[in-house]
Structures are given as C-alpha cells and as structure tokens.
FIKOLZA-1660 file (N, C-alpha, C; in steps of 0.1 Angstrom, whole numbers, plus 5000, padded with zeros to 4 digits):
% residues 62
   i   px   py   pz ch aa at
   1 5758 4174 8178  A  X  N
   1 5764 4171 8165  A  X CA
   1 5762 4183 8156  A  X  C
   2 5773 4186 8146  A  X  N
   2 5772 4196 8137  A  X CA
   2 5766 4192 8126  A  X  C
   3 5762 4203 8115  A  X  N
   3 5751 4197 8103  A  X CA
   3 5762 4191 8097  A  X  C
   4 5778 4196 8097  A  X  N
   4 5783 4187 8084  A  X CA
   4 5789 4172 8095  A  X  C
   5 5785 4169 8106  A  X  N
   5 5784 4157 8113  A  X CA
   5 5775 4151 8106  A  X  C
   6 5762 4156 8111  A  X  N
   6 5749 4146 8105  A  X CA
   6 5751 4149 8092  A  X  C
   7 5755 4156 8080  A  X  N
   7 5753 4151 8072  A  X CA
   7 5765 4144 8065  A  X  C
   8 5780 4139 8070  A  X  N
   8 5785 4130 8066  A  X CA
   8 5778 4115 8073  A  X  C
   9 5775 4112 8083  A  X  N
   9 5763 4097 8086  A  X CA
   9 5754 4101 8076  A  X  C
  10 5747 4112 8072  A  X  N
  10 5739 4108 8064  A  X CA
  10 5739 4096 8053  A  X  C
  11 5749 4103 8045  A  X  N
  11 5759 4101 8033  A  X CA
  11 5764 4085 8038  A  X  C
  12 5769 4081 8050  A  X  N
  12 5776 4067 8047  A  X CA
  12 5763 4064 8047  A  X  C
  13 5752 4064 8055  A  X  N
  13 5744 4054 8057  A  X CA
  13 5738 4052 8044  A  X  C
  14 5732 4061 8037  A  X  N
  14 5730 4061 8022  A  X CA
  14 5739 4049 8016  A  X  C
  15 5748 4052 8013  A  X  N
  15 5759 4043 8008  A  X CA
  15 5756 4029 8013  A  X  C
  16 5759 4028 8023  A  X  N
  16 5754 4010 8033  A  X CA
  16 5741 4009 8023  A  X  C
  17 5732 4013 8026  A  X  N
  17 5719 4008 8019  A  X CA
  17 5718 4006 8010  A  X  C
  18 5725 4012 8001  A  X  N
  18 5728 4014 7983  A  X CA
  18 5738 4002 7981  A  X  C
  19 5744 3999 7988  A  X  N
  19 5754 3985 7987  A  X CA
  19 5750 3973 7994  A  X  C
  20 5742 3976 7997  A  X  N
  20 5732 3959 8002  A  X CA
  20 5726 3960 7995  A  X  C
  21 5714 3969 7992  A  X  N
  21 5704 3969 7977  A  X CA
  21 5711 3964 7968  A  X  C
  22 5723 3972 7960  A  X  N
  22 5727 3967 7949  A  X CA
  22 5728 3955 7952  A  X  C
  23 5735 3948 7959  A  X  N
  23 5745 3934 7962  A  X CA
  23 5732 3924 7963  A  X  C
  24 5721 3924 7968  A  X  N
  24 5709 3919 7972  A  X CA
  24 5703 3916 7958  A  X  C
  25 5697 3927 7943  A  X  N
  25 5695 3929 7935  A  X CA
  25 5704 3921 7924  A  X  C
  26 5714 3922 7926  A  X  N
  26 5722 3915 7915  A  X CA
  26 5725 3900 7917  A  X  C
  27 5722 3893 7934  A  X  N
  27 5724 3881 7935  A  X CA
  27 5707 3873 7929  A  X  C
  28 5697 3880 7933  A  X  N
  28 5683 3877 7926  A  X CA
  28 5683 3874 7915  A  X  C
  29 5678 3862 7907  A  X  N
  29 5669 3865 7892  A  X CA
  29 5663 3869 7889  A  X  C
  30 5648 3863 7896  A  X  N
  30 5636 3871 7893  A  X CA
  30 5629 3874 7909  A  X  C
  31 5626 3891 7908  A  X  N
  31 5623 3894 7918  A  X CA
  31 5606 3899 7918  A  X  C
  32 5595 3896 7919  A  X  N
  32 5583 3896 7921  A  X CA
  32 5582 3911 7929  A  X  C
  33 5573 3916 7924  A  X  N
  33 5565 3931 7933  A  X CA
  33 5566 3923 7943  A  X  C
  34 5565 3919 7950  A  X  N
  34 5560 3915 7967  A  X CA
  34 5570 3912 7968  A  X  C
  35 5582 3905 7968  A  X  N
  35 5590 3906 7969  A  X CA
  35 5601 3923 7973  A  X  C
  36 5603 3929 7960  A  X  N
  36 5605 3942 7959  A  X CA
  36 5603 3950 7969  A  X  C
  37 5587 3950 7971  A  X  N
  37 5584 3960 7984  A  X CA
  37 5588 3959 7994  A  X  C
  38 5588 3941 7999  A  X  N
  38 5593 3936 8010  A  X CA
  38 5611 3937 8014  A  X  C
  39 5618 3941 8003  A  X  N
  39 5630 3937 8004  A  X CA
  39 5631 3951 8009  A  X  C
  40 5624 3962 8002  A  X  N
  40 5627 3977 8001  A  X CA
  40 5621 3979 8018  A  X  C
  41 5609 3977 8023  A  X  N
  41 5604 3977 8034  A  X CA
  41 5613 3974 8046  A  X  C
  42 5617 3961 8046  A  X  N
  42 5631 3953 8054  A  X CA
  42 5643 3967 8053  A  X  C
  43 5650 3968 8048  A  X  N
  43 5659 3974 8044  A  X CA
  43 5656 3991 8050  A  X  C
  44 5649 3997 8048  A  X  N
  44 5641 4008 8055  A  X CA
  44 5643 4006 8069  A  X  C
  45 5631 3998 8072  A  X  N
  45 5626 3994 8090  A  X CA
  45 5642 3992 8097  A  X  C
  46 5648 3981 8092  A  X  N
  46 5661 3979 8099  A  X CA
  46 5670 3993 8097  A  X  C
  47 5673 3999 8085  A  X  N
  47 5681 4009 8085  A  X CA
  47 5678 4020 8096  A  X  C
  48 5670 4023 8096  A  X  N
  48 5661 4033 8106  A  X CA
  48 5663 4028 8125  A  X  C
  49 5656 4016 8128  A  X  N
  49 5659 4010 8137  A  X CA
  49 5675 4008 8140  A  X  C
  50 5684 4005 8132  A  X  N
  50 5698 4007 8136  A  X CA
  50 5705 4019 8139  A  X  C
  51 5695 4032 8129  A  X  N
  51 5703 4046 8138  A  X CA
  51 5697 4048 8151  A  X  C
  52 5681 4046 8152  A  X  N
  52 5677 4051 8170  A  X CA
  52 5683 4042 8178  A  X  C
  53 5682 4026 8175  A  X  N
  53 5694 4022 8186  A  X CA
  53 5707 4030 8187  A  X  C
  54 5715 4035 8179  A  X  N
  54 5729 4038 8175  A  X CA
  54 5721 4054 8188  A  X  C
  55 5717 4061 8184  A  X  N
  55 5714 4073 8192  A  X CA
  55 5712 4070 8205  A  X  C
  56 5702 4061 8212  A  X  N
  56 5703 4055 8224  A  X CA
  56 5709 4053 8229  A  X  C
  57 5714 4042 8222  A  X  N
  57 5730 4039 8226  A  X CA
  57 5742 4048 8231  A  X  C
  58 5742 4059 8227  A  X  N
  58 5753 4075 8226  A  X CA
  58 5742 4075 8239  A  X  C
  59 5732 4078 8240  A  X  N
  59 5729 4088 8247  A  X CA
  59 5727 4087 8263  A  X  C
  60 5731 4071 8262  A  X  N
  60 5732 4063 8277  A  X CA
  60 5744 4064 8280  A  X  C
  61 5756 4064 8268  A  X  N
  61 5768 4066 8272  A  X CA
  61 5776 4079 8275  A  X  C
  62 5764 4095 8271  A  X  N
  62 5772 4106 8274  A  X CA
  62 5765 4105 8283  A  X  C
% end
C-alpha cells in the first residue's frame, strides 16, 4: 500500500470512530468516568481489532 493509501483508511477509520462516539455521546444523559473510559476503551480495542483482522484477512487472500 502507498502512504496516501494508508493514509486515506487512516482518515475514514478516524471518521467511523468519531461518528459512533459522537452518536453514542449524544444518545447518553449522564455518562459516569467509568463509564467514559469504558466506552473510549471498547471503541479503541474493537477499532484496532477490526483493522488486524481486515489485514489478515488481505493477506490470506493475496
């Protein structure tokens, strides 16, 4: 992949996160620190976990 490859995925995936955060954020009332962390934590771990699968996934198929 070229850098302005990786860095347009960069850019959507940013976006995805920033549009479930927001959308997540605005359906809550009140959101508790433990909460927060956990939501921000979740949202991390799976984001992350969804590109190495996504790479694996390519790299079984080239």
């Amino acid at each position: 992949m070229s850098f302005l490859e990786i860095l347009f995925l960069a850019i959507a995936l940013a976006m995805d996160a920033f549009a479930v955060a927001l959308g997540t954020g605005l359906a809550l009332q009140e959101v508790s620190r433990r909460q927060n962390f956990r939501l921000s934590w979740h949202f991390g771990f799976f984001q992350g976990l969804m590109t190495i699968l996504g790479w694996l996934g390519g790299q079984t198929l080239h």
